[in-house]
C-alpha atoms as a printed R data frame, in Angstrom:
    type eleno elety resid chain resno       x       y       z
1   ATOM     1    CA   UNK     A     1   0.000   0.000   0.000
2   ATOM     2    CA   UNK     A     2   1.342   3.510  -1.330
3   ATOM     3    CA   UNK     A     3   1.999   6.230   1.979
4   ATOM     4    CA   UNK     A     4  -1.150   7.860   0.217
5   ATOM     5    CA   UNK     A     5  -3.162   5.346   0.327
6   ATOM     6    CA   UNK     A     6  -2.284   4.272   4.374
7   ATOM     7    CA   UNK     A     7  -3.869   8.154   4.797
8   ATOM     8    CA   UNK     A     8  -7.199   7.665   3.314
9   ATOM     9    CA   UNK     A     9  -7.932   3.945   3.701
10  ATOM    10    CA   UNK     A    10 -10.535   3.124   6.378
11  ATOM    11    CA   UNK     A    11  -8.868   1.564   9.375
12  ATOM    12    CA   UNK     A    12  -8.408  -2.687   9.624
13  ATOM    13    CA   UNK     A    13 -10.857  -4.301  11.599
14  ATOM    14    CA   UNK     A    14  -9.977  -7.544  13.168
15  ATOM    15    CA   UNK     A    15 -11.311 -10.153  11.803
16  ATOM    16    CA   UNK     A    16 -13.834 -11.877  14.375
17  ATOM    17    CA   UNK     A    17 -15.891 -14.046  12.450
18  ATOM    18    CA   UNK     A    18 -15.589 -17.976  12.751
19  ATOM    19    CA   UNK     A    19 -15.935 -20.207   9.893
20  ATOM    20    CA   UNK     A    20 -19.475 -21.009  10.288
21  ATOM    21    CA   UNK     A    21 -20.577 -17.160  10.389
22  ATOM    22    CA   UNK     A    22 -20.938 -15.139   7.178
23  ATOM    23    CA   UNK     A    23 -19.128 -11.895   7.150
24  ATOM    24    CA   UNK     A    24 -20.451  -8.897   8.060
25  ATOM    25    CA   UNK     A    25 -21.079  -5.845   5.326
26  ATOM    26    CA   UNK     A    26 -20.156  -2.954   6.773
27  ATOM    27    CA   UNK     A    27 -20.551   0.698   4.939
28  ATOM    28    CA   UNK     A    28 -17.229   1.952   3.923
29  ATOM    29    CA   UNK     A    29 -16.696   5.567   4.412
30  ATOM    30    CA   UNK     A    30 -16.734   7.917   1.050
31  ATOM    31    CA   UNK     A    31 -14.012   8.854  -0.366
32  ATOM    32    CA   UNK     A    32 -13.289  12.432   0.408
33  ATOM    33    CA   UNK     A    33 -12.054  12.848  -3.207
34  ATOM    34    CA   UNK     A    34 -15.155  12.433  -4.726
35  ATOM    35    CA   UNK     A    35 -16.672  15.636  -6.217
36  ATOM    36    CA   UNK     A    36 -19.152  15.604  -8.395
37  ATOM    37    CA   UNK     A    37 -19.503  19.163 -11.017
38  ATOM    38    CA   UNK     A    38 -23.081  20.044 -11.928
39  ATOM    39    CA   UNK     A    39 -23.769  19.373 -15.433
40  ATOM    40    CA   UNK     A    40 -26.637  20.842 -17.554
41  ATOM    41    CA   UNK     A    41 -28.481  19.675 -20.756
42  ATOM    42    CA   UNK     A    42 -28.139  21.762 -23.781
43  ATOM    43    CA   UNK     A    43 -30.396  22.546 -26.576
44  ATOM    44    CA   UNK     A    44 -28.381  22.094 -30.239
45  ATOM    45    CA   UNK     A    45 -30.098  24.226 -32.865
46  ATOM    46    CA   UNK     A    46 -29.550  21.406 -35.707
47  ATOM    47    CA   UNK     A    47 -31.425  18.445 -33.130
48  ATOM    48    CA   UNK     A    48 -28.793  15.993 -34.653
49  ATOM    49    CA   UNK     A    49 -30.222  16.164 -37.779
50  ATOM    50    CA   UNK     A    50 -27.349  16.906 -39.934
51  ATOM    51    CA   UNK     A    51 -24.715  14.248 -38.628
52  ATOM    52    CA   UNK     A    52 -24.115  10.819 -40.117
53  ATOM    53    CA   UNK     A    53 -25.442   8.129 -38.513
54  ATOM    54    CA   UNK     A    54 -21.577   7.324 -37.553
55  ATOM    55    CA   UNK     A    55 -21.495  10.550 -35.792
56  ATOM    56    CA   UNK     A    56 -22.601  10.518 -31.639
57  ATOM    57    CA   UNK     A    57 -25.071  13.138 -31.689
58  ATOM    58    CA   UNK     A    58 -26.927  11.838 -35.064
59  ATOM    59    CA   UNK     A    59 -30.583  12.773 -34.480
60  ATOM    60    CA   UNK     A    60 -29.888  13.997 -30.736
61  ATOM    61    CA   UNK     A    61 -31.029  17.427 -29.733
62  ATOM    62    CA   UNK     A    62 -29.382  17.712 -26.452
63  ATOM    63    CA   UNK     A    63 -26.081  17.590 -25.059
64  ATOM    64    CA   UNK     A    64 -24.925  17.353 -21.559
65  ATOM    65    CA   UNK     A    65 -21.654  19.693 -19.940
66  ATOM    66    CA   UNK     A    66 -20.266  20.165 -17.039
67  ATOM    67    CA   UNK     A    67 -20.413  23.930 -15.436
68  ATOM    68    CA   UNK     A    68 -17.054  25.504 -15.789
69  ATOM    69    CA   UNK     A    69 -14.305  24.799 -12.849
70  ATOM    70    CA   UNK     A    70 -11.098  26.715 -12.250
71  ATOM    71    CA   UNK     A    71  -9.571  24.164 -14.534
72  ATOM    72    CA   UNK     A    72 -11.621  25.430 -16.747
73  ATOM    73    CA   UNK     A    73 -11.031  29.182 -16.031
74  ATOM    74    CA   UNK     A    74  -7.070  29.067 -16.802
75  ATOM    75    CA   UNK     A    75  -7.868  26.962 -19.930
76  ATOM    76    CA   UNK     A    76  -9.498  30.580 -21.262
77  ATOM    77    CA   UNK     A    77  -6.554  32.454 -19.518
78  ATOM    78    CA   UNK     A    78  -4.122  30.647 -20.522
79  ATOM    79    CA   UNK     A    79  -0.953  32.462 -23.043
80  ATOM    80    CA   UNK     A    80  -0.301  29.775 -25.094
81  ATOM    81    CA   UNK     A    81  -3.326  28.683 -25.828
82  ATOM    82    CA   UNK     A    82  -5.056  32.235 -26.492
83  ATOM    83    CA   UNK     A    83  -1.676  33.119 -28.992
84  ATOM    84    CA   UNK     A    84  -3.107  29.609 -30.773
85  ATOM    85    CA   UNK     A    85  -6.632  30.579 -31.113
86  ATOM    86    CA   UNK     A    86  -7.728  27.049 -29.563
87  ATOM    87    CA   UNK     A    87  -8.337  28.073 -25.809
88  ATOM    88    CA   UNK     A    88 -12.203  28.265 -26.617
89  ATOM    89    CA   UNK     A    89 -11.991  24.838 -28.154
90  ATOM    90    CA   UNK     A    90 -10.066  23.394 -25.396
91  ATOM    91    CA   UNK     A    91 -12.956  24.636 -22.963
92  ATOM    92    CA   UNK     A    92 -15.136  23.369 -24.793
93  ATOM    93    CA   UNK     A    93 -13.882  19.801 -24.948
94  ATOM    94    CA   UNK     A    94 -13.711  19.920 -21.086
95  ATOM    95    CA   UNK     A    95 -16.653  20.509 -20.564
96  ATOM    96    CA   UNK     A    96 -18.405  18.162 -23.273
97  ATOM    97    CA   UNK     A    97 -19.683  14.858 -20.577
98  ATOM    98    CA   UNK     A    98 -19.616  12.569 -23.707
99  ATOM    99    CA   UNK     A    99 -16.260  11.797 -24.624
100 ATOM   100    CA   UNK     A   100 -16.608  10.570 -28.270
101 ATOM   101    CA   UNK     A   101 -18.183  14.065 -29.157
102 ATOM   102    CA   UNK     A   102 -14.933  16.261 -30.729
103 ATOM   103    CA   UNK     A   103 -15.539  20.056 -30.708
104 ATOM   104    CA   UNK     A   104 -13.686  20.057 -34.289
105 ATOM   105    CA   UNK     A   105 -16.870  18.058 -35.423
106 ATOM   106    CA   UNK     A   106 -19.547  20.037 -34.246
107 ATOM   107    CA   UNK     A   107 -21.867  22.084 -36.304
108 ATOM   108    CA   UNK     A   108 -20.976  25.281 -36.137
109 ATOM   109    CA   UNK     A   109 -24.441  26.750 -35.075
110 ATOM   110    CA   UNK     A   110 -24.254  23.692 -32.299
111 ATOM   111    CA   UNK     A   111 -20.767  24.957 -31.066
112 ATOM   112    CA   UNK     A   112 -22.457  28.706 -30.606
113 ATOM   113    CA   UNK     A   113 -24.858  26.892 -28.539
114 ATOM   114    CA   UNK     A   114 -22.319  25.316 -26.278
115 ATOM   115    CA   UNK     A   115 -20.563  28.486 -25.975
116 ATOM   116    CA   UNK     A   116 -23.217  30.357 -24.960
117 ATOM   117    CA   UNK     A   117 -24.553  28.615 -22.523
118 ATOM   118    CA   UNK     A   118 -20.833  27.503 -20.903
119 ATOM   119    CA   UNK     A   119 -20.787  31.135 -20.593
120 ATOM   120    CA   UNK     A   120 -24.197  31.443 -18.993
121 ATOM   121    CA   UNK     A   121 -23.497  28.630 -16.107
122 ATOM   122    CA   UNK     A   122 -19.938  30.175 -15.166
123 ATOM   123    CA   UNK     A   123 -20.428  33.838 -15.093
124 ATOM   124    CA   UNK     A   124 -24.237  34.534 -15.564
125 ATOM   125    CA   UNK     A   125 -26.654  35.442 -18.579
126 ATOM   126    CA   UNK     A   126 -25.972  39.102 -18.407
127 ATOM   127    CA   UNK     A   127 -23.486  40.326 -20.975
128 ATOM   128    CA   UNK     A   128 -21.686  44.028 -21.087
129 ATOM   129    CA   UNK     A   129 -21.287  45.561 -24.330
130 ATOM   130    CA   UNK     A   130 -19.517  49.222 -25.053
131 ATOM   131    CA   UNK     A   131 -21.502  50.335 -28.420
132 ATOM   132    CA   UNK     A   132 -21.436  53.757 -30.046
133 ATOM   133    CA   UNK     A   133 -24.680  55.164 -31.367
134 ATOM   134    CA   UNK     A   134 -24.732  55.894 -35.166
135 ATOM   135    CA   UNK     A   135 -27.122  58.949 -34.232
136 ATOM   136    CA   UNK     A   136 -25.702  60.928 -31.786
137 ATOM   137    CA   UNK     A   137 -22.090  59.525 -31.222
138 ATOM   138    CA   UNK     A   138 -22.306  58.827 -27.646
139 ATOM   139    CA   UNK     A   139 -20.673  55.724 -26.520
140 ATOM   140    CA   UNK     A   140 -22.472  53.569 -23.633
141 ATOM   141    CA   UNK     A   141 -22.671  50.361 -21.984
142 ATOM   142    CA   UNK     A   142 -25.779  47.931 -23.334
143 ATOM   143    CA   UNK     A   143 -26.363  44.910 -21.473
144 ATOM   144    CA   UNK     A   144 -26.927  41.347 -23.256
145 ATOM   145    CA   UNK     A   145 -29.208  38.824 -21.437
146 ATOM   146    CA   UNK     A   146 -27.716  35.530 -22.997
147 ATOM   147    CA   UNK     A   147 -30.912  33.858 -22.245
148 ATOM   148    CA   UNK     A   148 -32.807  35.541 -24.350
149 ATOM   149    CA   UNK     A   149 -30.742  34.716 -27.571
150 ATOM   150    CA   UNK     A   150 -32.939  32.119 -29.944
151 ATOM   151    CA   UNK     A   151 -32.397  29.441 -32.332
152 ATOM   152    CA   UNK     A   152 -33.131  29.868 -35.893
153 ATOM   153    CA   UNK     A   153 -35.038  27.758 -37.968
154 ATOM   154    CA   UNK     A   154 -33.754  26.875 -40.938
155 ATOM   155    CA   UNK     A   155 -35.829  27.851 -43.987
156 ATOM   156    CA   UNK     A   156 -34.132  25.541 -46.740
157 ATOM   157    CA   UNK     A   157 -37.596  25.199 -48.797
158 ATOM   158    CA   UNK     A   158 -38.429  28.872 -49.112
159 ATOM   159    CA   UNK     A   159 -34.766  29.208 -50.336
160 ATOM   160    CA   UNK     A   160 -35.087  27.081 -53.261
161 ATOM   161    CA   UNK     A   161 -32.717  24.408 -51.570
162 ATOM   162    CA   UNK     A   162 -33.677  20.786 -51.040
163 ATOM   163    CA   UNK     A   163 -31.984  18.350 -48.280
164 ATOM   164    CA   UNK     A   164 -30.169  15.367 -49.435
165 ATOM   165    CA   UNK     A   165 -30.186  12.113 -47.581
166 ATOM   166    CA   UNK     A   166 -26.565  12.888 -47.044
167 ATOM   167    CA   UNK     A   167 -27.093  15.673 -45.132
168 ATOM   168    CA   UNK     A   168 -26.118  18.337 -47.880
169 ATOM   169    CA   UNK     A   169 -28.288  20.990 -49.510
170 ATOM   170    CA   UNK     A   170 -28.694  21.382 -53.405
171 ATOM   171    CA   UNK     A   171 -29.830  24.531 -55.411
172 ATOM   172    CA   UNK     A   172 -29.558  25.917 -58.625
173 ATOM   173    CA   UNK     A   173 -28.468  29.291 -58.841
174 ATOM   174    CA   UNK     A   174 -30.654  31.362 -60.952
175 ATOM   175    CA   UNK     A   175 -28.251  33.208 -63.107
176 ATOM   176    CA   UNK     A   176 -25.651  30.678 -64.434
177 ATOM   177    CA   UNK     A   177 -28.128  27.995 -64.001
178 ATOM   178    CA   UNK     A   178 -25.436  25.985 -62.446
179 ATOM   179    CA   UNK     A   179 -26.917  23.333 -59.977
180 ATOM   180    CA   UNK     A   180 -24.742  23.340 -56.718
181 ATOM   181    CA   UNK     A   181 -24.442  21.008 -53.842
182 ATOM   182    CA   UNK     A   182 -23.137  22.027 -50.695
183 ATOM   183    CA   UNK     A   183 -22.625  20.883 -46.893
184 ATOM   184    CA   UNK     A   184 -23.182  22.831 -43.506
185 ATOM   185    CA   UNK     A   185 -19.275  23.545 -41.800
186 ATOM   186    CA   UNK     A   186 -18.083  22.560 -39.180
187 ATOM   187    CA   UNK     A   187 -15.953  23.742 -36.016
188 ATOM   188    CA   UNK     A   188 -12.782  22.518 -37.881
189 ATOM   189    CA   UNK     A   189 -13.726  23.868 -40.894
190 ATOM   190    CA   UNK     A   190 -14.046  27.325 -38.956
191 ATOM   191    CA   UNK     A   191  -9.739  26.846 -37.952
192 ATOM   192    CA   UNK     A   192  -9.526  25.767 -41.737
193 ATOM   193    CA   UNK     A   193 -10.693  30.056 -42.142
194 ATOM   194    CA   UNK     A   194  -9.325  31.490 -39.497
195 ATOM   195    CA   UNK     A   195  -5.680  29.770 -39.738
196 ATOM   196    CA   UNK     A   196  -5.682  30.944 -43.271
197 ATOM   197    CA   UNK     A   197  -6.816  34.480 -42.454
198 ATOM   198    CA   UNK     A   198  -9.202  34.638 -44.849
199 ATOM   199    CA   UNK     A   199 -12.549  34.961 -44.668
200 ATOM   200    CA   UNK     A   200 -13.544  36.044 -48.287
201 ATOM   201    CA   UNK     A   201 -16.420  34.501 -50.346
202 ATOM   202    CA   UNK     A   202 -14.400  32.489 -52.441
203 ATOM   203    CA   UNK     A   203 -12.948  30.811 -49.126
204 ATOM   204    CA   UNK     A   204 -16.373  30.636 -48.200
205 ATOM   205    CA   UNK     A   205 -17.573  28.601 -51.604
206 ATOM   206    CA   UNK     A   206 -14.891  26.182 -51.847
207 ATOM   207    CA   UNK     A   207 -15.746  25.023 -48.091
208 ATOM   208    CA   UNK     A   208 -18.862  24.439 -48.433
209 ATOM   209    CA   UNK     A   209 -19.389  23.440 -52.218
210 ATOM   210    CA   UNK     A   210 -19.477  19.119 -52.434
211 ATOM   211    CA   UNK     A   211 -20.689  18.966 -56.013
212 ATOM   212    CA   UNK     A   212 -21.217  21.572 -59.412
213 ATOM   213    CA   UNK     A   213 -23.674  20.119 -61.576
214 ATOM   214    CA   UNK     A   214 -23.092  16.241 -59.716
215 ATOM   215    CA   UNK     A   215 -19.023  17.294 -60.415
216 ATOM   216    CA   UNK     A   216 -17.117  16.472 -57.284
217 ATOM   217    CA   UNK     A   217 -13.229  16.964 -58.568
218 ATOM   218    CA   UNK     A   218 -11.635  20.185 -57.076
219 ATOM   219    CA   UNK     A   219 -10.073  21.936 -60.194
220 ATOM   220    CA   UNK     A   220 -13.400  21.859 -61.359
221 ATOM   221    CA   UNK     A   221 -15.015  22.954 -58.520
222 ATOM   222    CA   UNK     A   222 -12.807  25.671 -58.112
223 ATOM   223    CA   UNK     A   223 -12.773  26.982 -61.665
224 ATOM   224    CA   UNK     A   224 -16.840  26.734 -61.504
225 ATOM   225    CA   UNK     A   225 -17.173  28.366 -58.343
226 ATOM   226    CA   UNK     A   226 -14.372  31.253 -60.044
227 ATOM   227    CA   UNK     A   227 -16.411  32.023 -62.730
228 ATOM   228    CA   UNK     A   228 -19.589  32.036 -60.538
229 ATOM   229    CA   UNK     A   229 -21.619  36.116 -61.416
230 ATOM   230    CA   UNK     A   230 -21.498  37.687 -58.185
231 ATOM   231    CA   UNK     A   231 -25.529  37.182 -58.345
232 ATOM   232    CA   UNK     A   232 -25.219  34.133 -57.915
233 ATOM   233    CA   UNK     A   233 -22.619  34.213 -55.188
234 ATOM   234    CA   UNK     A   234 -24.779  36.498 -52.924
235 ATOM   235    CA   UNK     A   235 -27.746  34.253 -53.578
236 ATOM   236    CA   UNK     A   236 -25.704  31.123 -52.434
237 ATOM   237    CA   UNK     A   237 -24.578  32.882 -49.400
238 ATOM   238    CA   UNK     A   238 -27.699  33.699 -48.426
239 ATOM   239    CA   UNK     A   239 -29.183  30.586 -48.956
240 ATOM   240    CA   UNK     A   240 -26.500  28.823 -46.997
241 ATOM   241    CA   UNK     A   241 -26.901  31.512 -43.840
242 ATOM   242    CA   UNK     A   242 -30.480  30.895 -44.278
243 ATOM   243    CA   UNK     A   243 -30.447  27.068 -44.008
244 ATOM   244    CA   UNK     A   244 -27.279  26.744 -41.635
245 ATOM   245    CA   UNK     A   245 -28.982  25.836 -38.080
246 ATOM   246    CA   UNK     A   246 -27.578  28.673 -35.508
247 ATOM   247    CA   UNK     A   247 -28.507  30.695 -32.762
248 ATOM   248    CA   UNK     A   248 -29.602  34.039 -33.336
249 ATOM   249    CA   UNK     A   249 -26.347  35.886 -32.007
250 ATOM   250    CA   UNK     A   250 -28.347  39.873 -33.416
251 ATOM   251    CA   UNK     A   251 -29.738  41.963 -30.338
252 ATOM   252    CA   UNK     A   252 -31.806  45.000 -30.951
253 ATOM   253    CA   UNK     A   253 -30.758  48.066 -28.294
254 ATOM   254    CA   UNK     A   254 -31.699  51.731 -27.946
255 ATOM   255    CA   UNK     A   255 -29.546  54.167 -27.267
256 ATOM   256    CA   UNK     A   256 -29.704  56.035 -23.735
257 ATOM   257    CA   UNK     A   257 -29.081  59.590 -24.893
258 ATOM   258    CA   UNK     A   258 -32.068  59.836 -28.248
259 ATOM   259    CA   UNK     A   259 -33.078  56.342 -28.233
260 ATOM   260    CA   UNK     A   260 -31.282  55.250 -31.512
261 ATOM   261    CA   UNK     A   261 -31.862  51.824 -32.322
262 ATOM   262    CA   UNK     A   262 -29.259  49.432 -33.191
263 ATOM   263    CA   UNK     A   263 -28.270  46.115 -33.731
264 ATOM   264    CA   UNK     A   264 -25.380  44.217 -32.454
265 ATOM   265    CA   UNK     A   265 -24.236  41.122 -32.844
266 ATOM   266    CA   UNK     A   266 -22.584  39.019 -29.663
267 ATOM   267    CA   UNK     A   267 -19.213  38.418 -30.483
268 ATOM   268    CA   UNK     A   268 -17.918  34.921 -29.726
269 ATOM   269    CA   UNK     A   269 -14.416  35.095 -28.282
270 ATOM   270    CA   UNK     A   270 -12.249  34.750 -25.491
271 ATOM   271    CA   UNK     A   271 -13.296  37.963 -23.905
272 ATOM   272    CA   UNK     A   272 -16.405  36.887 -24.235
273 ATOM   273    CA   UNK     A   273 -15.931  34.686 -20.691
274 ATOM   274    CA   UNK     A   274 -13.741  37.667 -18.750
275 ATOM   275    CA   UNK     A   275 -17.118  39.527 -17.535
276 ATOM   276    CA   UNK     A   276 -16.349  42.564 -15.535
277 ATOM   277    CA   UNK     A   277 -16.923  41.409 -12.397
């Protein structure tokens, strides 16, 4: 027996029973190491629906995390991992209960989620923002309740896209008549941006885009997608926005010198779990 283990280990009892008398079941003492973190059950804005079967949370519309710790809480601090852009990530995949769930898999609207609400059980639903009114030029302090942020529903029918049993979206774009397939990104997919620094639409296209007109090799992907009229491009953006599942991240605030109203979005970042306190 380890020195650590003489410390914690009940004490011996003698053993007093004779051959003919069963032993006796007594309760052991608990250990004094186990703690037990709250965990919570959170909404995803996609309800599984477009994972493969393969994937854990195919057709589930829940997950469960753990509330935030101090582990936690230098994870988001921490140098090294803030100058790599993965602290969030790393949270995140604390905090997940399930194990075979990867945060570079998740939808991205699902990873919001997740975010949000981490945020919500470790520092509270209210959310300080500085904004400066468009009107009058004053700058002020507008406060965010977290809980009030919605999911959207996605509206792929009255966008003129169609779900594939593969979990991909196909549309024809009405002024090259060119008959696109494409997929909803993921967390990883996000990195695949944000390493490369770019976040233009062509970045954009070539993510998402599976197919051009049942096409799947790359040149010609790439050379369709280049030649694309901008028409199109805009149309295909919104249609992707439009049918990508997501939690509405706009709030709607009025000014408190004229009573300008404005509308924000809730940025997503680091700072985003450093409330002022």
């Amino acid at each position: 027996m380890s020195r650590n283990q003489s410390r914690i280990a009940p004490p011996e009892v003698e053993d007093s029973t004779s051959d003919t008398q069963p032993p006796v079941n007594t309760p052991q003492p608990a250990s004094p190491f186990n703690f037990i973190v709250p965990t919570e059950m959170v909404d995803l804005p996609s309800k599984g629906e477009y994972y493969p079967e393969s994937h854990p949370l195919h057709n589930v519309d829940a997950i469960e995390i753990k509330h935030m710790t101090a582990k936690e809480e230098d994870i988001l601090t921490s140098a090294t991992l803030l100058k790599k852009g993965i602290a969030l990530d790393k949270m995140l995949q604390s905090i997940i209960v399930d194990n075979r769930v990867k945060v570079g898999d998740l939808l991205i609207g699902d990873k919001n989620a997740l975010l949000i609400a981490s945020r919500v059980y470790g520092y509270g639903s209210e959310y300080k923002v500085s904004l400066l009114c468009p009107e009058c030029n004053l700058t002020y302090e507008a406060v965010v309740d977290l809980n009030e942020l919605s999911h959207k529903n996605p509206g792929a029918v009255d966008e003129g896209a169609t779900k594939t049993a593969n979990n991909t979206f196909v549309c024809t774009l009405p002024r090259s008549e060119v008959q696109i397939e494409f997929r909803l990104l993921t967390s990883k997919d996000q990195d695949v941006i944000t390493d490369n620094k770019n976040t233009g639409t062509l970045t954009l296209l070539k993510l998402i885009t599976v197919s051009v007109n049942n096409q799947t090799d790359k040149f010609y992907i790439e050379k369709a997608l280049e030649s694309l009229p901008i028409l199109d491009t805009s149309i295909l953006k919104r249609i992707y926005a439009t049918v990508m599942p997501d939690v509405n991240m706009i709030q709607t605030v009025d000014c408190i010198e004229c009573g300008e109203e404005s509308e924000m979005g809730v940025p997503l970042n680091a700072e985003f779990f450093w409330p002022d306190l």
